[in-house]
C-alpha positions as CSV (number, residue, x, y, z in Angstrom):
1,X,106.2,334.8,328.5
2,X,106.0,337.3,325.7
3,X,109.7,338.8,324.4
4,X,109.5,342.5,324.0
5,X,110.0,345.7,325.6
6,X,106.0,347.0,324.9
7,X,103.3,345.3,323.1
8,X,103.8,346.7,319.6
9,X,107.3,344.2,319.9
10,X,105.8,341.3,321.7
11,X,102.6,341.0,319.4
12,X,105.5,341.4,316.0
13,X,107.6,338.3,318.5
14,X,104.5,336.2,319.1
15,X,103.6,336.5,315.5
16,X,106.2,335.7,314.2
17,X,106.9,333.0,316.5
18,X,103.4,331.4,315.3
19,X,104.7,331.0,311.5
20,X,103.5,334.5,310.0
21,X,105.6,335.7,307.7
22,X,106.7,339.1,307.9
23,X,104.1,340.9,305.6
24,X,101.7,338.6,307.5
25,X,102.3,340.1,310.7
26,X,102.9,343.6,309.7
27,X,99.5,343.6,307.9
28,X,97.8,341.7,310.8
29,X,99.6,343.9,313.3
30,X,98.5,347.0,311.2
31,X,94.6,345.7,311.5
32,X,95.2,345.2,315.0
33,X,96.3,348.7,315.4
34,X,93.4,350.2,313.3
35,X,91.3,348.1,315.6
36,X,92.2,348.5,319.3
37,X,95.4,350.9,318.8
38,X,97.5,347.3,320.2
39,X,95.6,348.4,323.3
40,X,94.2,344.7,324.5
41,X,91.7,345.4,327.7
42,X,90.1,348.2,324.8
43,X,86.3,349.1,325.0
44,X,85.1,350.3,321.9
45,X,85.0,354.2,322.9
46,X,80.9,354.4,322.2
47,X,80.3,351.7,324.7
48,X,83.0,353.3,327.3
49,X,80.0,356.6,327.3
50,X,77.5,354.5,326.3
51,X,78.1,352.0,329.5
52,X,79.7,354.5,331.7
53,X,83.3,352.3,331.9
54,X,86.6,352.9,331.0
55,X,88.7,350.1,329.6
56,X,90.2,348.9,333.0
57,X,87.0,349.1,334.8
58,X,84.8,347.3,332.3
59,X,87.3,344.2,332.3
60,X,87.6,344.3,335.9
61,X,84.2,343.8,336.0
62,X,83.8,341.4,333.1
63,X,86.9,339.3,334.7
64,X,84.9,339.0,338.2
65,X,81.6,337.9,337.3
66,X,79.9,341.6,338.3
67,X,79.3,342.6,334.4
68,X,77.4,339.5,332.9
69,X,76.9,340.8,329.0
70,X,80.1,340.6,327.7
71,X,79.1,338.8,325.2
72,X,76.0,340.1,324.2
73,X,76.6,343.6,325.3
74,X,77.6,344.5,321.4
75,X,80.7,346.5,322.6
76,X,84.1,345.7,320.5
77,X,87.0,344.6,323.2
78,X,90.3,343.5,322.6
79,X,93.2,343.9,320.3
80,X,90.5,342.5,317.2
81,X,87.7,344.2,319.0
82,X,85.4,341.5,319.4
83,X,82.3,342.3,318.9
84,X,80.1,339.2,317.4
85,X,78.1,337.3,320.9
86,X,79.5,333.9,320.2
87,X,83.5,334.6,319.0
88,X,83.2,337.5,322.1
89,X,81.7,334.2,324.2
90,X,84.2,332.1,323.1
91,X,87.0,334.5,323.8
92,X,86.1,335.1,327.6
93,X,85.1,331.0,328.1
94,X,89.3,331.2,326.4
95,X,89.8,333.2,329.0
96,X,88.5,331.5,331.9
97,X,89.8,328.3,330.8
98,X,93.1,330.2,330.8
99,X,92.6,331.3,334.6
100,X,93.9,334.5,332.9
101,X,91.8,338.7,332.9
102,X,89.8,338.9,329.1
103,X,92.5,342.1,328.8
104,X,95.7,339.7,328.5
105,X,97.9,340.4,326.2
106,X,99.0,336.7,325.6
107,X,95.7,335.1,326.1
108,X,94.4,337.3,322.7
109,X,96.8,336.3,320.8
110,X,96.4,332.7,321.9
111,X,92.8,333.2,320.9
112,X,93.1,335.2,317.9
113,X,96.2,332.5,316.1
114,X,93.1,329.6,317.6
115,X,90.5,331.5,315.3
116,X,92.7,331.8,312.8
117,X,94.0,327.8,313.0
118,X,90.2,326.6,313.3
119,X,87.5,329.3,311.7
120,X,90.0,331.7,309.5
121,X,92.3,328.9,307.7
122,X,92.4,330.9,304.4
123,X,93.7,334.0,306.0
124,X,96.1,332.1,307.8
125,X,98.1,330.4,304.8
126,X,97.7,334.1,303.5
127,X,99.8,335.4,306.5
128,X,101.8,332.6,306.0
129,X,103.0,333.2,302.7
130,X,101.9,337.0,302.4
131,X,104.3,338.8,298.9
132,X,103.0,342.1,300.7
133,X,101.8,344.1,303.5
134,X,98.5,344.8,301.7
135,X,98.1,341.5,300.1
136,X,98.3,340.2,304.3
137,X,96.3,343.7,305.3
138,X,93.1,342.8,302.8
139,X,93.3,339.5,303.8
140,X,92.4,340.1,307.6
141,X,90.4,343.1,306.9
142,X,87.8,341.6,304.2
143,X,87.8,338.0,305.8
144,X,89.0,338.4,309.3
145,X,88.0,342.1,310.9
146,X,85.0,342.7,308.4
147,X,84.3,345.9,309.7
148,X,81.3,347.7,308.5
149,X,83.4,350.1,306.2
150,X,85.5,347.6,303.9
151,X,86.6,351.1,301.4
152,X,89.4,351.1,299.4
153,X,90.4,354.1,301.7
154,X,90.0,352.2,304.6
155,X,92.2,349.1,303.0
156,X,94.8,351.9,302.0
157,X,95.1,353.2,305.7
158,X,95.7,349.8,307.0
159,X,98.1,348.2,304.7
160,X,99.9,351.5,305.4
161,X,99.8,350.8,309.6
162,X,100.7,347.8,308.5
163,X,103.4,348.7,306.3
164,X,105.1,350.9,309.2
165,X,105.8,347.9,311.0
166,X,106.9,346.1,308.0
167,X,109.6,349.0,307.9
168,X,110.1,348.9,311.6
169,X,111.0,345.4,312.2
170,X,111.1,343.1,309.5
171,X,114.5,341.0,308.5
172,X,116.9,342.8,306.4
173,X,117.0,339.2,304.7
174,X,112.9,339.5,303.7
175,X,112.7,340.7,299.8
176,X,111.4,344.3,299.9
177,X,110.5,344.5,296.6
178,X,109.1,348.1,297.0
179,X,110.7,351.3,295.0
């Protein structure tokens, strides 16, 4: 069971739980939020018009066998908005496996720290041992996320999501070596 009052706290718990230091998980957790807004049954808002769904009814239908092209259908979904056919495949066989909906919170993260431990090691030891929130942030957004804009703009608006909850809930004990 994930500890927390809302998911912005249990995704910071579960990470940090799973070894990530805490620049590591603010600068994940700041990708995260750029991605899905820590919103984990979210439809990438085109393909809500585009397929005429809204987040709940897309993985209602996706959970019960009625929508078969989750994987293929090209639509982001999830916290990392998977959107590739085979890591969006492997997340719902995850799922299934899991006897748990493709929008559960704890199944993502399951998923995204089993990406990270088996396809993503690099990025992992970076979380790990992250000195800063945008040494972590660049880290999952050029070899993690690798959205289609990779701009220094774009790496300076996540490090600073990420950096909020860096501020937010990290240790008093971690060196802040900002200022």
């Amino acid at each position: 069971m994930l500890a927390g009052k809302n998911n912005e706290e249990k995704i910071w718990n579960y990470l940090k739980d799973a070894g990530l230091n805490d620049f590591g998980t603010a600068g994940l957790m700041g990708n995260l939020y750029a991605e899905s807004g820590l919103i984990p049954n979210n439809v990438e808002n085109l393909y809500e018009k585009r397929l005429g769904v809204t987040d709940a009814s897309y993985t209602a239908a996706v959970d019960s066998g009625k929508y078969q092209f989750f994987a293929t259908d090209k639509a982001g979904y999830g916290l990392a908005q998977w959107t590739y056919c085979s890591r969006k495949a492997e997340l719902l066989d995850y799922a299934q496996c899991c006897r748990k909906s493709i929008g559960d919170l704890e199944m993502q993260l399951d998923f995204l720290m089993k990406e990270l431990r088996e396809g993503y090691k690099a990025v992992l030891a970076v979380l790990k041992k992250a000195a800063s929130v945008r040494q972590a942030s660049d880290a999952v957004l050029l070899k993690y996320e690798q959205p289609k804009d990779q701009s220094a703009s774009v790496q300076t608006k996540r490090a600073s999501y990420g950096q909020t909850y860096f501020n937010k809930y990290a240790t008093k004990t971690t060196n802040d070596t900002q200022g």
